[in-house]
mmCIF file of the N, C-alpha and C atoms, coordinates in Angstrom:
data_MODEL
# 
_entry.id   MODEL 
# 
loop_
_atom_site.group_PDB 
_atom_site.id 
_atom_site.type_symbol 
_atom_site.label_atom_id 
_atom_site.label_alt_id 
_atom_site.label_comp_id 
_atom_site.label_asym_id 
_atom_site.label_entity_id 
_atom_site.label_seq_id 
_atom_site.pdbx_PDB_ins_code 
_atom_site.Cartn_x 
_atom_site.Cartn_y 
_atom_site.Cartn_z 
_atom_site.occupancy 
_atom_site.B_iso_or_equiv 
_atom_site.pdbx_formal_charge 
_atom_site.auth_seq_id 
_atom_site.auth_comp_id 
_atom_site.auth_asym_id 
_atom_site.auth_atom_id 
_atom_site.pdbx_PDB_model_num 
ATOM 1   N N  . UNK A 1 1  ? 121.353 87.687 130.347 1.00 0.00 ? 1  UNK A N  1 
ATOM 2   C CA . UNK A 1 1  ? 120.588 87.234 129.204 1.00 0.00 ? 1  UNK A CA 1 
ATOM 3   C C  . UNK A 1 1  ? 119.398 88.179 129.022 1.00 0.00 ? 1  UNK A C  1 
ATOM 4   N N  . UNK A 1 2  ? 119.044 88.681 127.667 1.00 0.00 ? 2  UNK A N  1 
ATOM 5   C CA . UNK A 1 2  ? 118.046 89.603 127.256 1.00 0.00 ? 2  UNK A CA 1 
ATOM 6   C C  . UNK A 1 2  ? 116.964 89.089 127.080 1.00 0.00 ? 2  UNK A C  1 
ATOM 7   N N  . UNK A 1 3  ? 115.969 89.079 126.899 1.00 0.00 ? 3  UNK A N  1 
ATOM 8   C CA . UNK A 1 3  ? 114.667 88.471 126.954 1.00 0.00 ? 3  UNK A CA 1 
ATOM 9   C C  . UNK A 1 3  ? 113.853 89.858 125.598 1.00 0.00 ? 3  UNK A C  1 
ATOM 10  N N  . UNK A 1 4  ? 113.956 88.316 124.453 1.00 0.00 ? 4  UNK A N  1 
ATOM 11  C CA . UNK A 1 4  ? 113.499 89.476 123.125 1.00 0.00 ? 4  UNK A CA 1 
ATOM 12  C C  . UNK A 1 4  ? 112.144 89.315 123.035 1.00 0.00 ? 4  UNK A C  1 
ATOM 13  N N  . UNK A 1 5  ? 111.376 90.595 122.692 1.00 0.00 ? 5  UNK A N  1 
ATOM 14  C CA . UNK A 1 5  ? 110.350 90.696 122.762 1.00 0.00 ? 5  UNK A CA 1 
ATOM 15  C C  . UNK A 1 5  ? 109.267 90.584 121.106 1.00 0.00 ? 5  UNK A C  1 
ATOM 16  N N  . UNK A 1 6  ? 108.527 89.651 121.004 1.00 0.00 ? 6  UNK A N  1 
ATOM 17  C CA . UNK A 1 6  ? 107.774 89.527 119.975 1.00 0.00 ? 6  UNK A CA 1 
ATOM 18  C C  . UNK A 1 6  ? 106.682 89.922 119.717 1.00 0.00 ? 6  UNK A C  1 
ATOM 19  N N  . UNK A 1 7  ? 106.268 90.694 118.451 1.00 0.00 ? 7  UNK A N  1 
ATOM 20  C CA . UNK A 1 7  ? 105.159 91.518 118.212 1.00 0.00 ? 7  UNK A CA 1 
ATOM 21  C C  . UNK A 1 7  ? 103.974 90.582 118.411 1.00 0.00 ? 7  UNK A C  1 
ATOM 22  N N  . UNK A 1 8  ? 103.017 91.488 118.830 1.00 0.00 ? 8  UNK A N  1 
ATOM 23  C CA . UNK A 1 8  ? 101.484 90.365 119.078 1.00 0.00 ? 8  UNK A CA 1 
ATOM 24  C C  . UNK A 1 8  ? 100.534 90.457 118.107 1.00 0.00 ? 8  UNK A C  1 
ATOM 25  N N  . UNK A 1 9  ? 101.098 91.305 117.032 1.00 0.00 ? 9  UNK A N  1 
ATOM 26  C CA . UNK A 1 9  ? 100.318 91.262 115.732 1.00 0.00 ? 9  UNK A CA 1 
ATOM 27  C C  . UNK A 1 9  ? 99.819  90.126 114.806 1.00 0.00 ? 9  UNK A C  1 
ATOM 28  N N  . UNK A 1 10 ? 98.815  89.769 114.179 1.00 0.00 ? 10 UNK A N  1 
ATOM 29  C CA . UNK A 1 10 ? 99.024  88.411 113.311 1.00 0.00 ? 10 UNK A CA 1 
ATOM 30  C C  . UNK A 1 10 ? 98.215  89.250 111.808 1.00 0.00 ? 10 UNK A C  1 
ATOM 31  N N  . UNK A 1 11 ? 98.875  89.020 111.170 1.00 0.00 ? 11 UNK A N  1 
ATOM 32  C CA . UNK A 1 11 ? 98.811  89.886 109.722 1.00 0.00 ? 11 UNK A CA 1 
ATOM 33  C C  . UNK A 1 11 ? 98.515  88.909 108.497 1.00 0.00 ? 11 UNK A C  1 
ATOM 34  N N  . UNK A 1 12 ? 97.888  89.380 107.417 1.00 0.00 ? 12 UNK A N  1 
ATOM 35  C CA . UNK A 1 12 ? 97.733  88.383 106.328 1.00 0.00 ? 12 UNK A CA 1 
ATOM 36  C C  . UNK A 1 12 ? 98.351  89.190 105.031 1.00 0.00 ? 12 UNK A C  1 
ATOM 37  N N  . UNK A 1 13 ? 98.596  88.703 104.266 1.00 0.00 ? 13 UNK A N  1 
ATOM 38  C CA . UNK A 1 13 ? 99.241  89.234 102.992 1.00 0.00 ? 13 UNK A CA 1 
ATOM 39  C C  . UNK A 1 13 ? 98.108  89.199 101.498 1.00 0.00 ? 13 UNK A C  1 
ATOM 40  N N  . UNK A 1 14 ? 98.236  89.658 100.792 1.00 0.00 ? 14 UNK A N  1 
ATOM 41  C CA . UNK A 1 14 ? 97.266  89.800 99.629  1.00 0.00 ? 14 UNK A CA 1 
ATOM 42  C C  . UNK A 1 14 ? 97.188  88.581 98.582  1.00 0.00 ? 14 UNK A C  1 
ATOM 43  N N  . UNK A 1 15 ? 98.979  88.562 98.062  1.00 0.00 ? 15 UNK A N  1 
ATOM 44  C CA . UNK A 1 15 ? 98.661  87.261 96.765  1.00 0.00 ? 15 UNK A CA 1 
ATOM 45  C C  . UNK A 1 15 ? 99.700  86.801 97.277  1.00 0.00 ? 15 UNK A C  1 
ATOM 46  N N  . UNK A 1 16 ? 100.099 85.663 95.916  1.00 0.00 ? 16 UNK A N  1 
ATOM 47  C CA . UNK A 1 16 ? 101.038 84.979 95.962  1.00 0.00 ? 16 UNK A CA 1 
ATOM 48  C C  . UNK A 1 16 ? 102.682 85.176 96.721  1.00 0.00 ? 16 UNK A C  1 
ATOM 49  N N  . UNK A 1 17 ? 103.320 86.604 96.120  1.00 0.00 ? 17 UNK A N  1 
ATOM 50  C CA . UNK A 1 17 ? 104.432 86.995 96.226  1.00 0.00 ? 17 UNK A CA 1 
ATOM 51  C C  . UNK A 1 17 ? 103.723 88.261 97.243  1.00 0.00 ? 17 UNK A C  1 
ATOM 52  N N  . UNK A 1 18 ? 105.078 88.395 97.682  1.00 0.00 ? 18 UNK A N  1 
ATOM 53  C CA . UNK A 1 18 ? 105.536 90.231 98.558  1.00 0.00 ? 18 UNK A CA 1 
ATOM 54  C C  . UNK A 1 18 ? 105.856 91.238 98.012  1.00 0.00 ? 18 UNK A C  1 
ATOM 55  N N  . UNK A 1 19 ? 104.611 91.813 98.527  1.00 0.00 ? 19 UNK A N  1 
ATOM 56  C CA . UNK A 1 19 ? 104.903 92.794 97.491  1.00 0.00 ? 19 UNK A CA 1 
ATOM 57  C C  . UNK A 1 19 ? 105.726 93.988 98.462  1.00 0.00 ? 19 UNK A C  1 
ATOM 58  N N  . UNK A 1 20 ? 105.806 95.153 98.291  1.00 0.00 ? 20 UNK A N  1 
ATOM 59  C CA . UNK A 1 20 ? 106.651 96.176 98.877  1.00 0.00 ? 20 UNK A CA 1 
ATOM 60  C C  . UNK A 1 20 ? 105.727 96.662 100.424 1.00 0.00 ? 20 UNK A C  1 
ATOM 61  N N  . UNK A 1 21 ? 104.382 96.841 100.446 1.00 0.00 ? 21 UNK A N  1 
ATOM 62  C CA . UNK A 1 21 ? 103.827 97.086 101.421 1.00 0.00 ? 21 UNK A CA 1 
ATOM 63  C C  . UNK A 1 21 ? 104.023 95.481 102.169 1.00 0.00 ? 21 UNK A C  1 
ATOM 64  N N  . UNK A 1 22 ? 104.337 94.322 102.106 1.00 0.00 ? 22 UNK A N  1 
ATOM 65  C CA . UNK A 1 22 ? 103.519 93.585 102.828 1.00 0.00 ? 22 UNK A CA 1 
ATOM 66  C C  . UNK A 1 22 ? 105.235 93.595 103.648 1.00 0.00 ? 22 UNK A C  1 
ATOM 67  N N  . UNK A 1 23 ? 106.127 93.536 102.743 1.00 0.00 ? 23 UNK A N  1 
ATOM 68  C CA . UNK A 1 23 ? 107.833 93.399 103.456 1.00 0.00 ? 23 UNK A CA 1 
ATOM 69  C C  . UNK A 1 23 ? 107.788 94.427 104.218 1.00 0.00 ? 23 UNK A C  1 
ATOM 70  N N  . UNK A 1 24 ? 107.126 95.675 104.272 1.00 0.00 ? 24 UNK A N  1 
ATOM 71  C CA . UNK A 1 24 ? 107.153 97.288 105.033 1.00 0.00 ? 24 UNK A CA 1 
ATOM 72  C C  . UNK A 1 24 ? 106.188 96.077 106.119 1.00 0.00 ? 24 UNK A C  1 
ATOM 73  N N  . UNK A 1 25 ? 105.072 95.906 106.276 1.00 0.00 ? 25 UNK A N  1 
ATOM 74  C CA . UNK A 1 25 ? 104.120 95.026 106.873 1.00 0.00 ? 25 UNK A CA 1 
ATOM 75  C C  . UNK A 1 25 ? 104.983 94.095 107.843 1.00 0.00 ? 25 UNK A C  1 
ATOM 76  N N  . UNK A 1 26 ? 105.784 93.049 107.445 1.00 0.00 ? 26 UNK A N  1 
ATOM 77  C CA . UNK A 1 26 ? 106.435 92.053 108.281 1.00 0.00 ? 26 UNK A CA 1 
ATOM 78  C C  . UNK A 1 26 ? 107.504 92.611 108.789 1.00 0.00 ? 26 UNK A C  1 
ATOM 79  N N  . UNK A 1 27 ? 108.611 93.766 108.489 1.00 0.00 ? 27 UNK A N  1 
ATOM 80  C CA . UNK A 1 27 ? 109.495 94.203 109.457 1.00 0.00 ? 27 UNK A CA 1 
ATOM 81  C C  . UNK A 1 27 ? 109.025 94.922 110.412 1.00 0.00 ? 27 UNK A C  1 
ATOM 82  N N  . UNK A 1 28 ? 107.256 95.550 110.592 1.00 0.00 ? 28 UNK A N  1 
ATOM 83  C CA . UNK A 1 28 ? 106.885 96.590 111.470 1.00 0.00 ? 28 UNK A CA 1 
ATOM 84  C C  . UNK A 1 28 ? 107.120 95.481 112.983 1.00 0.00 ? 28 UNK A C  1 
ATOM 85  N N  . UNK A 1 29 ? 107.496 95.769 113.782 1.00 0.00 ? 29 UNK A N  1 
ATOM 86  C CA . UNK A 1 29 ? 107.780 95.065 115.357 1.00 0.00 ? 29 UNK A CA 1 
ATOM 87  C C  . UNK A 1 29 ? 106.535 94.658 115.917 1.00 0.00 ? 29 UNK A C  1 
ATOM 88  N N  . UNK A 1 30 ? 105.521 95.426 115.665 1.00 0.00 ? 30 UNK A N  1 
ATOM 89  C CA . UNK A 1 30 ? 104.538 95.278 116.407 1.00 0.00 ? 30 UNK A CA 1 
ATOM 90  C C  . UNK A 1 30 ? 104.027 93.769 115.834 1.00 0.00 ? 30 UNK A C  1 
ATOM 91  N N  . UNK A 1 31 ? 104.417 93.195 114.681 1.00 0.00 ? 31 UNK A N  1 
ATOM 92  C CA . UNK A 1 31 ? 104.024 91.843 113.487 1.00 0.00 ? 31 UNK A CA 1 
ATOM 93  C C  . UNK A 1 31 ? 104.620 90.668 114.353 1.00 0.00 ? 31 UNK A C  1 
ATOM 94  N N  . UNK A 1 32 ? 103.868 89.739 114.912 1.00 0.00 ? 32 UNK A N  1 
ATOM 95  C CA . UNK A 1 32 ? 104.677 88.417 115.552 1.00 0.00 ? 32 UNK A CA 1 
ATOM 96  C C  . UNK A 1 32 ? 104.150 87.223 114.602 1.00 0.00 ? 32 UNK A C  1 
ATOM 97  N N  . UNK A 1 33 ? 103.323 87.378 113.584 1.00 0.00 ? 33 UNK A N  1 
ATOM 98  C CA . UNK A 1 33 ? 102.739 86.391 112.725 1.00 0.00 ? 33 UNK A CA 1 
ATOM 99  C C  . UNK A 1 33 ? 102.057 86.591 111.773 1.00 0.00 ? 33 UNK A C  1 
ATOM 100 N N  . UNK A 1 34 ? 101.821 85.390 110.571 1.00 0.00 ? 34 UNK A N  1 
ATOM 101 C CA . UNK A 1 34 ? 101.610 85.983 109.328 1.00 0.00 ? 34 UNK A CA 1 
ATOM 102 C C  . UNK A 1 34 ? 100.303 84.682 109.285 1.00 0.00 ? 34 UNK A C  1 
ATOM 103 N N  . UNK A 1 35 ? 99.378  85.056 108.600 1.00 0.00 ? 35 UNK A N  1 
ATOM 104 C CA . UNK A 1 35 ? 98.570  83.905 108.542 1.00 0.00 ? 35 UNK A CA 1 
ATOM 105 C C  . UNK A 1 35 ? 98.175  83.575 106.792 1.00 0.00 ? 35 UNK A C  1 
ATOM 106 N N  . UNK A 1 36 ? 98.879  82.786 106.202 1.00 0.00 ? 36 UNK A N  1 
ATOM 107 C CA . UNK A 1 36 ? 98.686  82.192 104.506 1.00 0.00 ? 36 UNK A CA 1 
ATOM 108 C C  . UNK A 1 36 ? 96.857  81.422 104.514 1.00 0.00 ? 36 UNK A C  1 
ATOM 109 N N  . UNK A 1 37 ? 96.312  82.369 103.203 1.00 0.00 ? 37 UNK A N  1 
ATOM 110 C CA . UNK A 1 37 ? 94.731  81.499 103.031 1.00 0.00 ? 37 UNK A CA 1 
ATOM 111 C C  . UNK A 1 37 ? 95.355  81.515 101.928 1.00 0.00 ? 37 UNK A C  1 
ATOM 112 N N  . UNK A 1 38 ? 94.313  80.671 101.434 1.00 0.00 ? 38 UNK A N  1 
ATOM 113 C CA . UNK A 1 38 ? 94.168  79.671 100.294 1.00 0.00 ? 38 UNK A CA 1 
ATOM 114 C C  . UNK A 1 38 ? 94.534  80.757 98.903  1.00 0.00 ? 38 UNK A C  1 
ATOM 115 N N  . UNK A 1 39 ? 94.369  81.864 99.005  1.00 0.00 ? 39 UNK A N  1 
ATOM 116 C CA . UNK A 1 39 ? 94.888  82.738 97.887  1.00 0.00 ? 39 UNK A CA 1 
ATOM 117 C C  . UNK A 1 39 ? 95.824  83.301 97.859  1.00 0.00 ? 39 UNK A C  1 
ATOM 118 N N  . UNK A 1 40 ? 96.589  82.756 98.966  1.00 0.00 ? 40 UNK A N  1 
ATOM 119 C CA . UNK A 1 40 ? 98.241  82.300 98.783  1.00 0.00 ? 40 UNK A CA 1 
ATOM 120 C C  . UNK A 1 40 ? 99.400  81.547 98.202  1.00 0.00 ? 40 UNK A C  1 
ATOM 121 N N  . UNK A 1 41 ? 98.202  80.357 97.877  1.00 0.00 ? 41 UNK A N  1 
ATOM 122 C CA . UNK A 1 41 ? 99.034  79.437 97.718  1.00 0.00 ? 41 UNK A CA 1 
ATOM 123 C C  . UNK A 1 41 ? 98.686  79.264 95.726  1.00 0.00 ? 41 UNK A C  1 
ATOM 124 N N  . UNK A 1 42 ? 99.754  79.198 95.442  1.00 0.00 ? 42 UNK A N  1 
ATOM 125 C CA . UNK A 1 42 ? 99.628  78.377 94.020  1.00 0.00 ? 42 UNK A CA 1 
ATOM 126 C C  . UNK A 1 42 ? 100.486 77.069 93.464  1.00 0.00 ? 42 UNK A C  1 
ATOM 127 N N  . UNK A 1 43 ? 101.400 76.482 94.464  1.00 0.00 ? 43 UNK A N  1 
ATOM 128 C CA . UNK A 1 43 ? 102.164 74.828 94.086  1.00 0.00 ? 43 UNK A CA 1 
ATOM 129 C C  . UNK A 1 43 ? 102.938 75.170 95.788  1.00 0.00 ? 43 UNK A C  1 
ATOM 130 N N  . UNK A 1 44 ? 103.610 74.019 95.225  1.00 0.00 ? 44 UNK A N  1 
ATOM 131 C CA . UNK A 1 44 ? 104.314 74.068 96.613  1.00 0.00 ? 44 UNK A CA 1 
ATOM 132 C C  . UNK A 1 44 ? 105.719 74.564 96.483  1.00 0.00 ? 44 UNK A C  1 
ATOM 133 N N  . UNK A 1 45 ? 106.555 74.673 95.188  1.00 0.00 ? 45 UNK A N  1 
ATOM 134 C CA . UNK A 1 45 ? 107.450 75.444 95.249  1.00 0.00 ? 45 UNK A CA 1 
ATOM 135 C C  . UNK A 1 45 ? 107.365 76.926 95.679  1.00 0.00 ? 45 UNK A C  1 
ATOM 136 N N  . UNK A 1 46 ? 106.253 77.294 94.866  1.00 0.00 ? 46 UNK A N  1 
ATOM 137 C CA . UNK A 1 46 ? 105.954 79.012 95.249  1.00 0.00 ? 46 UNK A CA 1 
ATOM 138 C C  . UNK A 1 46 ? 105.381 79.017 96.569  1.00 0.00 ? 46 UNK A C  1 
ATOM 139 N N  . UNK A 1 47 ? 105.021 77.922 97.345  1.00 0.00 ? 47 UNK A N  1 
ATOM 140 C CA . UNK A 1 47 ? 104.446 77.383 99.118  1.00 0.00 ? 47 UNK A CA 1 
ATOM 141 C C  . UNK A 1 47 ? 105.769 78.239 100.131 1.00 0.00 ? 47 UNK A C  1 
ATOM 142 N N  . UNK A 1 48 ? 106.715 77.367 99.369  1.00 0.00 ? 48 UNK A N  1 
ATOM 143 C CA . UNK A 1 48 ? 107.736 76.952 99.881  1.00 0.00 ? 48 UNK A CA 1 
ATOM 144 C C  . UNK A 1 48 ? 108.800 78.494 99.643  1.00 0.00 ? 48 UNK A C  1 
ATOM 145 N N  . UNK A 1 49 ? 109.209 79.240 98.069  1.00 0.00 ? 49 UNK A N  1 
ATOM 146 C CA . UNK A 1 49 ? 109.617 79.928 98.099  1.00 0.00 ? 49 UNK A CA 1 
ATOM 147 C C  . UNK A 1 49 ? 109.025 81.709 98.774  1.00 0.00 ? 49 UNK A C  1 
ATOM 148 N N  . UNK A 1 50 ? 107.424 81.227 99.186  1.00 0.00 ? 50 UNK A N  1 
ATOM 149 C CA . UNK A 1 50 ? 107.128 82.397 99.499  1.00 0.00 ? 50 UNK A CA 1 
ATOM 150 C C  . UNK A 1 50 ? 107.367 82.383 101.228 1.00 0.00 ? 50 UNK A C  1 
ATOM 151 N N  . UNK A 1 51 ? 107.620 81.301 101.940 1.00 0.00 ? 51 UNK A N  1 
ATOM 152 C CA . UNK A 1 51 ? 107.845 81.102 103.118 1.00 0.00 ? 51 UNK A CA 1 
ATOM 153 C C  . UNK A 1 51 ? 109.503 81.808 103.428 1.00 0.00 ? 51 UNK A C  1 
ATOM 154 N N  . UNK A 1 52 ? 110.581 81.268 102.673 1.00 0.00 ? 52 UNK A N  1 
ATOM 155 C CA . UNK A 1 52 ? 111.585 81.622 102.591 1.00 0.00 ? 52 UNK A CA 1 
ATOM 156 C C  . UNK A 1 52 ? 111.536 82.772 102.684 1.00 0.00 ? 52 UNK A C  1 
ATOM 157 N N  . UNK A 1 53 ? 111.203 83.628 101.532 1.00 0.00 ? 53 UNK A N  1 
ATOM 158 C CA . UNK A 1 53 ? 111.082 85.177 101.496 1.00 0.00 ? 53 UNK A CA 1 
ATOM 159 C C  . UNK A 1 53 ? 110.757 85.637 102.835 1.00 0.00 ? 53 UNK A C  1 
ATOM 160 N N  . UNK A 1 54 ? 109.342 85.111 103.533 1.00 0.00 ? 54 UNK A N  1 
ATOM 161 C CA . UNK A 1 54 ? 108.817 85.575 104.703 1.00 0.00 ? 54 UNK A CA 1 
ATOM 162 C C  . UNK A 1 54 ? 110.446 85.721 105.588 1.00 0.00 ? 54 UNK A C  1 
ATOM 163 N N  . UNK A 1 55 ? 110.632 84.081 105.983 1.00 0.00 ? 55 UNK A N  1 
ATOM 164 C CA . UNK A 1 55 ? 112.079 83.994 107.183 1.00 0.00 ? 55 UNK A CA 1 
ATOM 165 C C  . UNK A 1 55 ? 113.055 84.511 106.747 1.00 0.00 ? 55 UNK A C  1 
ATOM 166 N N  . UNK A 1 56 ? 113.011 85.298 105.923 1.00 0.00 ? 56 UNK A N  1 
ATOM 167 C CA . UNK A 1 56 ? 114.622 86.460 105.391 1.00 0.00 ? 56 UNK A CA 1 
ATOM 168 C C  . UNK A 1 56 ? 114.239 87.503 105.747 1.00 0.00 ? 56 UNK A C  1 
ATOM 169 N N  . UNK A 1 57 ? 112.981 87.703 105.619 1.00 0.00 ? 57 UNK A N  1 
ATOM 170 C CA . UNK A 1 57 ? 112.773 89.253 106.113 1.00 0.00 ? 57 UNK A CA 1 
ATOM 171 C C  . UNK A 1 57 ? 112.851 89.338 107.769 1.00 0.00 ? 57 UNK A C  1 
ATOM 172 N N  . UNK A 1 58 ? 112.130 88.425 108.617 1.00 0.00 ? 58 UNK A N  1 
ATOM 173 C CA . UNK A 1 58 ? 111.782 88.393 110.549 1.00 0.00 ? 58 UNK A CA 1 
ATOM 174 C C  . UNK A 1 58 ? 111.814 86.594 110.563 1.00 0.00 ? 58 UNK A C  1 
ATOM 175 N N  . UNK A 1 59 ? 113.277 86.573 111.065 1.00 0.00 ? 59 UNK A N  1 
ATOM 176 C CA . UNK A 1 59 ? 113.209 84.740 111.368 1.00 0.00 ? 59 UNK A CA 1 
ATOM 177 C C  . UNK A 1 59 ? 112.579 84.132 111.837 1.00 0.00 ? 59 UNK A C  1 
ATOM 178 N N  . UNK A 1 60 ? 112.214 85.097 113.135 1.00 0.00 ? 60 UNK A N  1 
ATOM 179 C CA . UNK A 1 60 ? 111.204 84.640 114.180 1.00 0.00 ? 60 UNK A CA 1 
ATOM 180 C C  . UNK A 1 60 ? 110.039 84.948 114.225 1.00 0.00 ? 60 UNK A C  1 
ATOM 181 N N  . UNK A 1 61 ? 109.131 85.276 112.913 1.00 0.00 ? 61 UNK A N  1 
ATOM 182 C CA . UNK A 1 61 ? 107.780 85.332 112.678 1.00 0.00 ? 61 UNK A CA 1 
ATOM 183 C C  . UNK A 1 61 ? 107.298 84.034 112.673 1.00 0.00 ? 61 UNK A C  1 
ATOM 184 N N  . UNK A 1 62 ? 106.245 83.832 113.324 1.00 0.00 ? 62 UNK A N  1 
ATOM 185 C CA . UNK A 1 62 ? 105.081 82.549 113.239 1.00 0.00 ? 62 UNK A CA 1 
ATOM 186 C C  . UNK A 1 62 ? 104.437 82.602 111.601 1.00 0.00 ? 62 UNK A C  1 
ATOM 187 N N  . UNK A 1 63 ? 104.654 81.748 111.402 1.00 0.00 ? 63 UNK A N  1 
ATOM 188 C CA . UNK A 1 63 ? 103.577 81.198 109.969 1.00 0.00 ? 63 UNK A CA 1 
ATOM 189 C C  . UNK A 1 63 ? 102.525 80.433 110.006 1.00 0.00 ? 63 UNK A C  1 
ATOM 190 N N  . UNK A 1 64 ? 101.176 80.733 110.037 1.00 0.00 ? 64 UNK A N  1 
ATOM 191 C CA . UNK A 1 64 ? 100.148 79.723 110.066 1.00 0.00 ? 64 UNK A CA 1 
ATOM 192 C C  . UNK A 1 64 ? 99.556  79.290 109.234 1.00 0.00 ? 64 UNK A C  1 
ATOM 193 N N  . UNK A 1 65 ? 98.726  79.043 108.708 1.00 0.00 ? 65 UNK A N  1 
ATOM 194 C CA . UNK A 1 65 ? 98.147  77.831 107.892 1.00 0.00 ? 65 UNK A CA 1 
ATOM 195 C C  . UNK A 1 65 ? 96.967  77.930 107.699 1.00 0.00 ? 65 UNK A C  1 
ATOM 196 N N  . UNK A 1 66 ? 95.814  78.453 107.351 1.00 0.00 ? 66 UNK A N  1 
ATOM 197 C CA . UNK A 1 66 ? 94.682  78.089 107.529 1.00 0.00 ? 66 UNK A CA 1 
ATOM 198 C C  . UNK A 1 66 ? 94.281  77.763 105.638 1.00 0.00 ? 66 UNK A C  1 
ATOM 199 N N  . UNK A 1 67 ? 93.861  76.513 105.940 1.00 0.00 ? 67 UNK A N  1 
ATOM 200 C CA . UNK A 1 67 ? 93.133  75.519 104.802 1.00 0.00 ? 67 UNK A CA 1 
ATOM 201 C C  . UNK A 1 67 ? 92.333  74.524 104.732 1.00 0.00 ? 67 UNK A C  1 
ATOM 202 N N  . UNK A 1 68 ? 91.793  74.376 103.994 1.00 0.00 ? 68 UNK A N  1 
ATOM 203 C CA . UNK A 1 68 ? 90.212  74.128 103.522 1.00 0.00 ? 68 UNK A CA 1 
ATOM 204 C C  . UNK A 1 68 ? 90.655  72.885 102.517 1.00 0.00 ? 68 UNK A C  1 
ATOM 205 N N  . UNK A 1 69 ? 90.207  72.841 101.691 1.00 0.00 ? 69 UNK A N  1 
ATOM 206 C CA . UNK A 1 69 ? 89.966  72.543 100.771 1.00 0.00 ? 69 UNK A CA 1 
ATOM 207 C C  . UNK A 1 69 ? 91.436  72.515 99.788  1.00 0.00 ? 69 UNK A C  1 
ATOM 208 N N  . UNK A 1 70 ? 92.402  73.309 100.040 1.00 0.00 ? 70 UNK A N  1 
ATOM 209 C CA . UNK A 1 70 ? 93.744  72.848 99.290  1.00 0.00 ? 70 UNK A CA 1 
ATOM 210 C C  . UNK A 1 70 ? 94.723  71.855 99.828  1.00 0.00 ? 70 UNK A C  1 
ATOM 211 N N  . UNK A 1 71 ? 94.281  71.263 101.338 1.00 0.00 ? 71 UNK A N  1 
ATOM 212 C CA . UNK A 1 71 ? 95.636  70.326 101.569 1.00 0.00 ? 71 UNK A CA 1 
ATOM 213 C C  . UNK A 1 71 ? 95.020  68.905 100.753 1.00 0.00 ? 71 UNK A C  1 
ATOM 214 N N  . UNK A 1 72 ? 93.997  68.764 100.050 1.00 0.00 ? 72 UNK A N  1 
ATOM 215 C CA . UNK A 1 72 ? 93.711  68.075 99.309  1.00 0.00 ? 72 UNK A CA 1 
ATOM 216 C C  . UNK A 1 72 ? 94.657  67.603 97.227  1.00 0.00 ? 72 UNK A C  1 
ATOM 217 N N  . UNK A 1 73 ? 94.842  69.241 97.114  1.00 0.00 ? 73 UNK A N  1 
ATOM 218 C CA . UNK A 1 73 ? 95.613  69.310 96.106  1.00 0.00 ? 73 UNK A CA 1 
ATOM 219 C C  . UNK A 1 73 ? 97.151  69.544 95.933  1.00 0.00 ? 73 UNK A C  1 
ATOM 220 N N  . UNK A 1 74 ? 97.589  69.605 97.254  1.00 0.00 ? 74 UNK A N  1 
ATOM 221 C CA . UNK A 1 74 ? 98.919  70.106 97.430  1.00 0.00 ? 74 UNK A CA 1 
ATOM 222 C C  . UNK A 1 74 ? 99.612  68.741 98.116  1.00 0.00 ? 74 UNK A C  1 
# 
């Protein structure tokens, strides 16, 4: 049994969607996590479809969360 190794990076992305640097960004190895702020988010479909996008590109990337003031509106 192989023992896979996960990047210790934790990275943030710019807007809503992925853009071409941030997908170059989440396949680099050294990336083990992505952290979504609040100028990420705009509903919860686009919550939800921008997460997807993330787990198609690295399944096993961590997604975190940090929020304030939007788990109030969402």
């Amino acid at each position: 049994m192989s023992v896979q190794e996960y990047g210790r990076l934790m990275v943030d992305i710019e807007g809503i969607s992925l853009s071409n640097d941030d997908i170059a960004l989440i396949k680099n190895p050294h990336v083990g996590g992505l952290i979504l702020f609040e100028r990420n988010f705009q509903s919860r479909q686009q919550l939800h479809s921008l997460c997807a996008d993330i787990k198609n590109i690295k399944d096993e990337i961590l997604i975190a969360f940090l929020i304030n003031s939007l788990s109030r509106s969402l």
